[in-house]
FIMI-492615 format. One record per residue (C-alpha): x, y, z; residue in one letter. Coordinates in steps of 0.001 Angstrom, whole numbers, padded with zeros to 6 digits, always signed. Example, Ala and Ser with C-alpha at 12.3 -4.5 7.8 and 13.67 -1.06 7.14 Angstrom:
2
+012300-004500+007800A +013670-001060+007140S 
//
This chain:
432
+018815-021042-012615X +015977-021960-015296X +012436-022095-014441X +009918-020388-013305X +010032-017302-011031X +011389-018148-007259X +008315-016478-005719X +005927-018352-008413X +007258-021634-007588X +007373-020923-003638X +003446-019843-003385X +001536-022167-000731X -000341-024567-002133X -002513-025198+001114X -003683-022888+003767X -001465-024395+006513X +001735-023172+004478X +000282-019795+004131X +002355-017464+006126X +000647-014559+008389X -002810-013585+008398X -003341-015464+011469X -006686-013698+011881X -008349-015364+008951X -006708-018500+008750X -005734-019607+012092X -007579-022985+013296X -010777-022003+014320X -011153-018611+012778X -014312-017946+010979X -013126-017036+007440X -010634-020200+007677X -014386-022574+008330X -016116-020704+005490X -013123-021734+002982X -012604-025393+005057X -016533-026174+004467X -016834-024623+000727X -019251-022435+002254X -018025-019014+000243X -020001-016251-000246X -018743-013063-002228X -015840-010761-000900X -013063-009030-000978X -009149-009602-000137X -007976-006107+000802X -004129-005598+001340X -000835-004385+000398X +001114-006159-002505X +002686-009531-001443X +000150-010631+001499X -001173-013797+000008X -004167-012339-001812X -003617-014003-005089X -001931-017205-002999X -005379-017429-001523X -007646-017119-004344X -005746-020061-005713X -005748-022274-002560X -009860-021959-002517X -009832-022955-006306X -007938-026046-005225X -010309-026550-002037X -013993-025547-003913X -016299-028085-005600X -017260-024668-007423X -015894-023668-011110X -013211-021142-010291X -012893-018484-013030X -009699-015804-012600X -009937-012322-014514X -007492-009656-014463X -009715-006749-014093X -007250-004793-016433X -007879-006997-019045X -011845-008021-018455X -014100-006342-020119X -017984-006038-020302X -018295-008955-022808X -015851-011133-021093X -018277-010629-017512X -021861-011315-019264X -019998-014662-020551X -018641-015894-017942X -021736-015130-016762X -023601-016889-019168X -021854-019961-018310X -021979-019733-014520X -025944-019951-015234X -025774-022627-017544X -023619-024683-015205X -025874-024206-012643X -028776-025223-014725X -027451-028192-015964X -025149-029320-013261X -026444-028044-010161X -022666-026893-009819X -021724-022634-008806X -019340-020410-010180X -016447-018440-007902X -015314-015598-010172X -011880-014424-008922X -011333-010595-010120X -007408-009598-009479X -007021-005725-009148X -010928-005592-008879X -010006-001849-008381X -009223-001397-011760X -012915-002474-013318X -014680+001293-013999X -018456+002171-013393X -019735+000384-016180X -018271-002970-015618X -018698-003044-011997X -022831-002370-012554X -022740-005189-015210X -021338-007318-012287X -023601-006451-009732X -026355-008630-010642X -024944-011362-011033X -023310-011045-007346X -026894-009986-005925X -028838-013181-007868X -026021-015809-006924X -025277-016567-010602X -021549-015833-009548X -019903-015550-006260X -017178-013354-006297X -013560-013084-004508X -011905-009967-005645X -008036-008828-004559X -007266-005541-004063X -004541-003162-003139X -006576-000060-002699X -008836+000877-000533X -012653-000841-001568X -014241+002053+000371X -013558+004535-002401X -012392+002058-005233X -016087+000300-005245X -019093+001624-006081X -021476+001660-002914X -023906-000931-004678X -021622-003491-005448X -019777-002653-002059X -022738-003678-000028X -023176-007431-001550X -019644-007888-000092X -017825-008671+002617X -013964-006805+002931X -011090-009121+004564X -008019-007209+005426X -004520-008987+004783X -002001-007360+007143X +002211-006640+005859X +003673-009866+006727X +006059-009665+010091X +009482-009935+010080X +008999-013655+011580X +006455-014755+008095X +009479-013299+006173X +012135-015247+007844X +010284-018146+007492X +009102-018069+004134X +013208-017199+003298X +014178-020490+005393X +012001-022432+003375X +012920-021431-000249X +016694-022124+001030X +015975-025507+002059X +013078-027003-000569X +014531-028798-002525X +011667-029218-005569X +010519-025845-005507X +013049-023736-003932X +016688-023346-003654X +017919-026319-001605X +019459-028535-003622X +022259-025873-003984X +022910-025325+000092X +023190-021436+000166X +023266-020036+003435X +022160-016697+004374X +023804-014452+007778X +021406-013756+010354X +022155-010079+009809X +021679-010256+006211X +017795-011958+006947X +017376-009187+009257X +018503-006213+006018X +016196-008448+003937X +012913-008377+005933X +013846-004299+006124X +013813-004259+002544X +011012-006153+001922X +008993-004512+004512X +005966-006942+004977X +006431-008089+000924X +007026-012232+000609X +007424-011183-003006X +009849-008888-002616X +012005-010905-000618X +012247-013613-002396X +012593-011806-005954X +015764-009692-004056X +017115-013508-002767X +017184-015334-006070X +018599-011966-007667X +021453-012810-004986X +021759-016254-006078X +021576-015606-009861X +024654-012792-009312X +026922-014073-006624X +026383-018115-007279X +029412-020106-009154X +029150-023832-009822X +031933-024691-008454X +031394-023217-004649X +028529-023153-002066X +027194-019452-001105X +026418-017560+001750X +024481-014600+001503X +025768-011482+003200X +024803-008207+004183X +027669-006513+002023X +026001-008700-001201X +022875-006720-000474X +023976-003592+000214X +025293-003812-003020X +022529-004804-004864X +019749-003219-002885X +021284+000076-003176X +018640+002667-001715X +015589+000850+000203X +012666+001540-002053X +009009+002346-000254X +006078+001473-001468X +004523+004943-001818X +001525+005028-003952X +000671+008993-004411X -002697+008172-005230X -003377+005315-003182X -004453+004400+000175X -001213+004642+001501X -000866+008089+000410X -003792+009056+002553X -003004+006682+005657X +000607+008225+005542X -000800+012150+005636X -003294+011134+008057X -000421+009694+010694X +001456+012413+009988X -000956+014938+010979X -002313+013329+014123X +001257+013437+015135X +001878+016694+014567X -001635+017376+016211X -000868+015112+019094X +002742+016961+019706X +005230+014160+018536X +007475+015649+017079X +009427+012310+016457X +006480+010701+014730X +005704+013464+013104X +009291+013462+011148X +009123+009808+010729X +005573+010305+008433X +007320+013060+006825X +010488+011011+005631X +008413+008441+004362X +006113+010651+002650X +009076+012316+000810X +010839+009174+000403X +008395+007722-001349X +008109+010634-003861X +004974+013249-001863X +004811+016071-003714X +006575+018817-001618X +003432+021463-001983X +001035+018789-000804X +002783+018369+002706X +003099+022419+002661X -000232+022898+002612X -001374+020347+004941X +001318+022339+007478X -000699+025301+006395X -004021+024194+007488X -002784+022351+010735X -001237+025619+011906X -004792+026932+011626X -006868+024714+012346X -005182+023007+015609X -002814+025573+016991X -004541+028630+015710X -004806+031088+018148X -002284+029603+020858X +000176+030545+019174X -000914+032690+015906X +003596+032578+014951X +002418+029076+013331X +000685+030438+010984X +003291+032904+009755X +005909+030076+009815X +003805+027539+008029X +003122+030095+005016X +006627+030945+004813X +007225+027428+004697X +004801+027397+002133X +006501+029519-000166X +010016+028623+000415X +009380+025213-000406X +007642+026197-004011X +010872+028719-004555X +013530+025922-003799X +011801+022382-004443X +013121+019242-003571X +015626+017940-002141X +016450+021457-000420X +012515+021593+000257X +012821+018590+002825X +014355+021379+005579X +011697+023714+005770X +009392+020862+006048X +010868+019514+009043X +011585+023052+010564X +007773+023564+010263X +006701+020151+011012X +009061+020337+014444X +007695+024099+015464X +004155+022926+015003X +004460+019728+017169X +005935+021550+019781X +003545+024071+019398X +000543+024833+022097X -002629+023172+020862X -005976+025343+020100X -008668+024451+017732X -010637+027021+019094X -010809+029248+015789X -011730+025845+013595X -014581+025381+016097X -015787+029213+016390X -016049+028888+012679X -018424+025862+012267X -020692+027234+015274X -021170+030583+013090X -021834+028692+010039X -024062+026507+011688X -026383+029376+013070X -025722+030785+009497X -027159+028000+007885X -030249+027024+010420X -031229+030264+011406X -032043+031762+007689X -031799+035218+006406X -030913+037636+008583X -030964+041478+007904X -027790+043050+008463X -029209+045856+011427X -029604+049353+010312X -027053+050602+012452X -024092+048400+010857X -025057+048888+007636X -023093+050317+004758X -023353+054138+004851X -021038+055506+002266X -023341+056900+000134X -024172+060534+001398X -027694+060183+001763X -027935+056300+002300X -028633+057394+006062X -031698+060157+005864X -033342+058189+002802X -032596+054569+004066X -031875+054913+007838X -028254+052839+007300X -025523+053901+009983X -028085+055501+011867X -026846+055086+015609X -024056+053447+014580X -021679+054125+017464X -017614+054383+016574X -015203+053198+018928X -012579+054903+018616X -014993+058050+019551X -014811+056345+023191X -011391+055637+023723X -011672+051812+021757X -014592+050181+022763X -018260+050976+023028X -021046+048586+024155X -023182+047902+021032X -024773+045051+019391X -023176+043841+016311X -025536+040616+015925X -028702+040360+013873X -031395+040834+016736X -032566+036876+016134X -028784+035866+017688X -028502+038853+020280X -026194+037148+022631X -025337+034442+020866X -020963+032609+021778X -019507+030989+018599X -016125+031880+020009X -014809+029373+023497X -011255+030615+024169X -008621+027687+023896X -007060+026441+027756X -003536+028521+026756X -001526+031186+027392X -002042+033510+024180X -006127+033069+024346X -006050+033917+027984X -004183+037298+027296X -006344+037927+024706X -009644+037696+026628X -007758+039948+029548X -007317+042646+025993X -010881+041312+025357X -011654+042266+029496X -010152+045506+029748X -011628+046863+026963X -014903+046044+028158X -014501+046979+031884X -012204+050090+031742X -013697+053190+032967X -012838+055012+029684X -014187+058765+029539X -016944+059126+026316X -015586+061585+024080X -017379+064937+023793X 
//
């Protein structure tokens, strides 16, 4: 079928056929007024590919008694922003009319042309919509950041997807309805799954359906056998270096900290699906055992660095089943972040209490005469001289007394502090 792009010729063309985002553009809601009444000030459209970013850019350049200018931020340079620019401020000079600069993949413009921007988004010469897959928080510089305002466009449902589907099968201008294909409800549902929240997607994988499996002669109806055998493997949309990347790590460690194991394996498939480096995952494992089971169960540790080193001896995709044996030991583990928290107190006194003098007593000694000349080890009582344990101070004498350690609420740091107890309390003869 000639023409344009299915997904091109679908896109909305008003915000009523705009599918999802309900929380910007439902009747009533305050970003939906702000576009209604032309009333736009600068900010950003902040979501995953296929929302309606770009769909809405072009809906307010069809609403706006403004000049609406679209970049591609891969493209735009320096010169190409003081122009436009340029002629924002002339228009505004001579016909009392603004400029709305839309900036697609705003994420892509580098120090330098995002200062030359700034500006002209603080003086009003331009107002500025920008679209952007990755997160604005560390994509923007904190300057430009804080003349904006960030929107975030949410994966579309299953529901949007559905719809939007329905609709290219029956329009008959733009879509595919002059032609009277017919899709199985099971097939819609293996569609919206491989689309997963994409409008683009879906509709790129329907007219690839069309364009394969449609003869002139006979009507269609799409199947789930046609795409499972052209979708093949479901592909995620794993960006390694994206926001994605650290939303998906994130999840997966607050389920492993929060002792779902289920969740936990879930984050971990889709982080190796979608191509995680093997290593990284290890050494998150790594620092989880330490810093949230720790001392409830100190085995973690052991398994996590075995894990560590297994999985850089065999790679992928053997690497995957150390990964999950880890991952599943240290969800079911018992939870103590008692030796992450002992840490930061010590470091804390370390760092607000200045320069302490390591006390005469604990100090190094090896030197044959570092004791009559310089008084080090002098009194220095050794435990093992009383049976394992002596009272002494070990502390400067400015944090005599001084807890950095609270023992987790858990079996293994309870028998410790009885160790801890006995050694403390035991009536253990002094040695002569």
């Amino acid at each position: 079928m000639p023409g344009s792009p299915l997904a091109w010729r679908m896109r909305p063309s008003t915000l009523d056929d705009i599918a999802g985002q309900h929380h910007l553009l439902a009747s009533g809601a305050a970003f939906r007024r702000m576009l209604e009444k032309d009333l736009l000030h600068s900010f950003i459209l902040f979501g995953p590919s296929g929302t309606g970013k770009t769909t809405i850019a072009q809906v307010v350049a069809s609403m706006t008694r403004a000049a609406f200018v679209p970049i591609k931020a891969i493209s735009a340079g320096v010169s190409d922003i003081r122009k436009i620019a340029g002629e924002a401020s002339e228009r505004s000079r001579y016909y009392e009319q603004r400029t709305v600069l839309f900036v697609d993949e705003i994420h892509r413009f580098n120090k330098s042309q995002q200062d030359v921007l700034l500006p002209y988004v603080e003086d009003g010469t331009l107002t500025m919509i920008g679209a952007t897959t990755e997160n604005p928080l560390y994509e923007l510089n904190s300057a430009l950041l804080s003349r904006l305002k960030v929107y975030i466009l949410e994966p579309l449902s299953n529901d949007d997807i559905k719809m939007l589907v329905r609709r290219a099968l029956e329009d008959k201008d733009k879509g595919l309805g002059e032609y009277g294909i017919a899709i199985t409800d099971l097939a819609l549902e293996m569609l919206c799954s491989y689309a997963r929240g994409d409008a683009r997607i879906a509709l790129n994988i329907l007219e690839s359906l069309v364009d394969s499996y449609m003869r002139d002669d006979q009507s269609l109806t799409v199947d789930e056998h046609m795409l499972e055998a052209f979708g093949g493997k479901l592909i995620i949309k794993y960006d390694r270096n994206g926001d994605f990347h650290y939303d998906a790590i994130s999840a997966f460690i607050k389920s492993v900290r929060g002792s779902d194991p289920d969740a936990a394996l879930y984050w971990l498939a889709t982080m190796l699906e979608g191509g995680e480096d093997p290593k990284f995952i290890a050494r998150r494992l790594l620092i989880l055992a330490s810093e949230d089971i720790g001392l409830a169960d100190p085995q973690a540790l052991v398994l996590a660095s075995a894990t560590a080193q297994t999985v850089q001896f065999i790679g992928m995709p053997e690497a995957r089943i150390p990964l999950s044996e880890c991952t599943i030991y240290l969800a079911c583990a018992l939870k103590s972040n008692s030796a992450y928290e002992a840490v930061d107190s010590a470091i804390k006194a370390v760092r607000s209490s200045g320069q302490h003098q390591v006390p005469s007593h604990l100090a190094d000694s090896s030197h044959s005469k570092s004791g009559k000349i310089l008084g080090k080890g002098t009194g220095y009582q050794y435990p093992h001289a009383f049976g394992g344990w002596v009272k002494q101070e070990y502390l400067p004498p400015g944090l005599k007394d001084n807890k950095f350690y609270s023992p987790g609420h858990n079996p293994e740091e309870a028998r410790l502090q009885k160790i801890l107890k006995y050694l403390q309390t035991a009536n253990i003869p002094e040695k002569n």
